[in-house]
C-alpha angles and dihedrals in degrees: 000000000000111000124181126241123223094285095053096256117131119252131171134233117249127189148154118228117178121187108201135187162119119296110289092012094126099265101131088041094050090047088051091048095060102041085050094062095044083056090053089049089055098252121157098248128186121183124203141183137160125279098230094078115081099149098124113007128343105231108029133072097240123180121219082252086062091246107140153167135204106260129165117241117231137184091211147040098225096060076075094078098047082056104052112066112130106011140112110218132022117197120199116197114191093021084168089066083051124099119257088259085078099092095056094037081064097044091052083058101043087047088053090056102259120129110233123204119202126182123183152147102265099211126009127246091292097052099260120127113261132240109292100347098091081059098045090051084055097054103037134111094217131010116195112196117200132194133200117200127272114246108211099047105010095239122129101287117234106192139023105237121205113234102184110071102249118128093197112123098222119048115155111216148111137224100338089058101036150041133194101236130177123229093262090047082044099060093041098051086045083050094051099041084058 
């Protein structure tokens, strides 16, 4: 959508969204839904995530719900950049795989007037923010959070919490490796795990 400044002249709206989260809180969903309707507005739309995650297709943006939208997977954030040139909207699944170069990645192209769409896990499975999310939420328009339900108590759940022993940051999985807990259940399982 090409709007006009005061003197007439287009401009374009530029803008940073980011949809945070635990793990199946709708992230990826909510990102798909809104690409999906830039692309039924006729925007120029390009969707990224990083190549490391391969969980359900390697090339797509898939939701734990199997909804899903052709992206391009990428090592780096500023590949972003090379790849955007004439569109409208960018949308990022996973922001939280991406370098620390992704917040401003995403600011050079708000500030060129594209809307960017991010969507990431905001801490990791100890309750920690996680890479350049915390960065993304500061400079952006607009921050979603989304919950999924915790499922030991039912409450909005606050954290993802690793139930497999592996210290490593970063595990790709799904629900054998993880739970949606609330900070109540959080506390009780870390309790548990001493």
């Amino acid at each position: 959508m090409i709007n006009t400044n005061y003197n007439g002249e287009p401009r374009r709206p530029g803008r940073i969204e980011v949809v945070c989260g635990s793990m199946f809180s709708g992230k990826t969903e909510e990102l798909i839904r809104r690409l999906r309707r830039a692309k039924f507005a006729k925007q120029r739309v390009e969707i990224f995530k990083p190549a490391i995650d391969v969980r359900y297709s390697e090339e797509d943006v898939v939701s734990h719900d199997q909804n899903h939208i052709p992206s391009t997977p990428l090592d780096s954030s500023a590949s972003i950049l090379l790849l955007s040139s004439d569109i409208d909207v960018v949308g990022i699944d996973e922001a939280q795989f991406f370098d620390q170069q992704l917040p401003e990645v995403c600011n050079e192209l708000a500030n060129r007037g594209v809307r960017v769409i991010v969507a990431g896990l905001d801490m990791d499975f100890r309750g920690q923010p996680f890479g350049p999310m915390p960065a993304l939420c500061a400079i952006a328009d607009d921050v979603t959070k989304v919950h999924a339900i915790c499922v030991k108590c039912g409450s909005l759940a606050y954290v993802s919490h690793r139930t497999v022993a592996d210290d490593r940051r970063v595990l790709l999985g799904e629900t054998q490796e993880y739970e949606p807990l609330c900070r109540e259940c959080y506390q009780k399982a870390l309790e548990e795990g001493k």
